[in-house]
TORVO-664938 format. One line per 8 residues: number of its first residue (from 0); their letters; for each residue x, y, z of C-alpha. Coordinates in nm, 2 decimals. Layout:
N
NUM> A> X/Y/Z  ...
END
This chain:
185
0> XXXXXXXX> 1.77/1.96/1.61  1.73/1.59/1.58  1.38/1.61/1.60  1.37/1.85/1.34  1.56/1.66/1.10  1.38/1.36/1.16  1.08/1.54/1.09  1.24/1.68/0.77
8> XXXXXXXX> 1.31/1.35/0.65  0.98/1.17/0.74  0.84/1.26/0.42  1.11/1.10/0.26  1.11/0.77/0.42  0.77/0.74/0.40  0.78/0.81/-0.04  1.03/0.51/0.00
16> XXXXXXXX> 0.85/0.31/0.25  0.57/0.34/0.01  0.76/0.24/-0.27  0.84/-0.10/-0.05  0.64/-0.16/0.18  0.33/0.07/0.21  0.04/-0.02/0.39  0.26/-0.08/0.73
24> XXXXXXXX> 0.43/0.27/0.62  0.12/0.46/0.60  -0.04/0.30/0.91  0.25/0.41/1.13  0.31/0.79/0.93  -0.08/0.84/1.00  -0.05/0.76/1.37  0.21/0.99/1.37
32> XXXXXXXX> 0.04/1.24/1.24  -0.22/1.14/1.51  0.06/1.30/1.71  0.14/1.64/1.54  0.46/1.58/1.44  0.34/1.51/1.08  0.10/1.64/0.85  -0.17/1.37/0.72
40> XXXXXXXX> -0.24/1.58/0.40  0.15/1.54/0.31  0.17/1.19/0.46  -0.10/1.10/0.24  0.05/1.27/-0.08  0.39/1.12/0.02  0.23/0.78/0.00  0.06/0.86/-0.33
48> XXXXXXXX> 0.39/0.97/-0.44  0.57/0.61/-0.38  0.27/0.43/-0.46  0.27/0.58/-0.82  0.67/0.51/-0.82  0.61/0.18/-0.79  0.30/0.14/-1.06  0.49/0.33/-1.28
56> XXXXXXXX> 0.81/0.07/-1.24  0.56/-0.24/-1.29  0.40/-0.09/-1.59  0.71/-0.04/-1.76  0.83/-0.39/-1.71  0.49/-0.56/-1.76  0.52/-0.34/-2.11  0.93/-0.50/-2.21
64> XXXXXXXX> 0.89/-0.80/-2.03  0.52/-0.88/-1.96  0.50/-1.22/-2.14  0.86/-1.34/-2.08  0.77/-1.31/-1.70  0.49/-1.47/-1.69  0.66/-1.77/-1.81  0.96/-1.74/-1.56
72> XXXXXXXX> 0.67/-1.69/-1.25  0.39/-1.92/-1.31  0.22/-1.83/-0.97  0.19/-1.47/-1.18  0.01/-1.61/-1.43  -0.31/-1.73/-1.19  -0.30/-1.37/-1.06  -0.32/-1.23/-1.40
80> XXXXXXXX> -0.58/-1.42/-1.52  -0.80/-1.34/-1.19  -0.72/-0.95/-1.30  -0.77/-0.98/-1.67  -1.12/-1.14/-1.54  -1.17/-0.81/-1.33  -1.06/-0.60/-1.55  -1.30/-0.75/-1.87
88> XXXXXXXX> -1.58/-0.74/-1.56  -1.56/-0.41/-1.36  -1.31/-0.20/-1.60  -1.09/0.15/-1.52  -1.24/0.06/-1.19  -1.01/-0.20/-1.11  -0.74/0.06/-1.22  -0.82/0.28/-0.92
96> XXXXXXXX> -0.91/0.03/-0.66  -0.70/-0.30/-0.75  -0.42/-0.15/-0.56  -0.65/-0.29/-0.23  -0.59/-0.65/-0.30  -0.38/-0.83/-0.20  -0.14/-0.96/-0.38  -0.21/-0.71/-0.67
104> XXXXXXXX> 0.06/-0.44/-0.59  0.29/-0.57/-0.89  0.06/-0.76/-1.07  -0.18/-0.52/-1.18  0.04/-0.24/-1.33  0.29/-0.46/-1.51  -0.05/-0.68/-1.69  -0.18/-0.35/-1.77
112> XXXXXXXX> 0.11/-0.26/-1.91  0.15/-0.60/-2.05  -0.22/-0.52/-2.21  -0.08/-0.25/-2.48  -0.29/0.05/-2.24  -0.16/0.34/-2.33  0.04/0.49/-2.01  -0.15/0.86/-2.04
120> XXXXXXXX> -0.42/0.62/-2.05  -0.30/0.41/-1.72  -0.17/0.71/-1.53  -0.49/0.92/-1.45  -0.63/0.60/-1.29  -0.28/0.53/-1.15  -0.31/0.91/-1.00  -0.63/0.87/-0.85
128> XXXXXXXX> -0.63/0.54/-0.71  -0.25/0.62/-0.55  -0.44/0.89/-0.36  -0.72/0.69/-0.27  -0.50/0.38/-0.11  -0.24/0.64/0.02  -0.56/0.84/0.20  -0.74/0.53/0.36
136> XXXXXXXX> -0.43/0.40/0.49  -0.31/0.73/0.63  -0.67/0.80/0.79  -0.72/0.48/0.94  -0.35/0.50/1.10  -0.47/0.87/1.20  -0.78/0.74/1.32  -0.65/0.42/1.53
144> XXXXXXXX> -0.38/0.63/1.72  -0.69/0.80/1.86  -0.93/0.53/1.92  -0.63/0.37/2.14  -0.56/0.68/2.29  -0.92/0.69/2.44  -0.89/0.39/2.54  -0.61/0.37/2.68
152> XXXXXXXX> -0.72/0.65/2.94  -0.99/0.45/3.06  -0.82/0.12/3.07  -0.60/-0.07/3.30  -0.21/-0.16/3.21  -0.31/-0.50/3.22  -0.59/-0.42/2.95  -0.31/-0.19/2.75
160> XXXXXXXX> -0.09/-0.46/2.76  -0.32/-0.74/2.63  -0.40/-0.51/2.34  -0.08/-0.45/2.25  0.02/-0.80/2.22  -0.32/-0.87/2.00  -0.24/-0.61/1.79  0.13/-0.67/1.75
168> XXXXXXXX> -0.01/-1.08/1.69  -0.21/-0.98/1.45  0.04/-0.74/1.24  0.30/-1.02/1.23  0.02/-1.26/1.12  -0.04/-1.02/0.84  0.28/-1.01/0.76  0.31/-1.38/0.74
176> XXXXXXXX> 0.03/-1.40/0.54  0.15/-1.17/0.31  0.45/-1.37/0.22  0.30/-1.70/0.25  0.07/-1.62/0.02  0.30/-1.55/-0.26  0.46/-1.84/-0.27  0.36/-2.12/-0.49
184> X> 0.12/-2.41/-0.42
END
């Protein structure tokens, strides 16, 4: 019964874990669907489902408060100007795909919202890149599970053990660099 509802709920968490935190989210929900508890298709649209959440939030306060906040959060302003730059250069692209850099997951909705787009303007490319980010994420969790599954099978403890610390290393040095890199000079 508990595994049921856990199950049940999954979905859930991972609509708010997107909404938060996403990347780590999706990583773990594909692996788990790696596993057959989950599916990835729903995982994926789950994801997409927060992801949009969250864009939708930032473009509404980049619309009231775009300016005013720039002014409070000078750090934002750098990162605007690099997207403004991106957005002049590569256009509805960056829309779709900006959601992939770092230190864009606010940013980037709330200047385009900032920018006077119109929001059925914003949303299709909103829609599609949600699903693309949310997809890749899920996949490569889905896809790693597996990889370390095979390899696991032919490996030692030792060698198990080793990779587990590396990998666990390198997710808090993500991490880290994640909220490091937010702060200012």
């Amino acid at each position: 019964m508990l595994a049921e509802m856990l199950t049940q709920f999954s979905y859930l968490a991972v609509v708010v874990g997107s909404f938060v935190e996403g990347e780590l989210v999706l990583l773990a929900a594909g692996a788990l669907a790696r596993t057959g508890r989950l599916s990835p298709v729903l995982v994926a649209l789950a994801g997409s489902l927060g992801s949009l959440a969250w864009n939708q939030v930032w473009f509404r306060v980049g619309r009231r408060a775009g300016q005013q906040l720039l002014t409070r959060h000078p750090t934002w302003r750098a990162r605007t100007q690099v997207l403004e730059q991106w957005l002049s250069s590569y256009g509805r692209g960056v829309l779709v795909l900006g959601r992939f850099a770092p230190g864009m997951g606010g940013v980037l909705p709330a200047t385009v919202g900032a920018s006077g787009l119109a929001i059925r303007r914003f949303v299709p490319f909103d829609v599609l890149g949600a699903l693309i980010w949310s997809g890749t994420y899920t996949a490569v969790g889905y896809g790693a599970l597996g990889l370390l599954e095979r390899w696991r099978a032919q490996s030692s403890p030792v060698m198990v053990a080793s990779l587990a610390l590396l990998l666990l290393g390198g997710a808090v040095g993500w991490r880290l660099w994640k909220v490091w890199s937010r702060r200012p000079a």
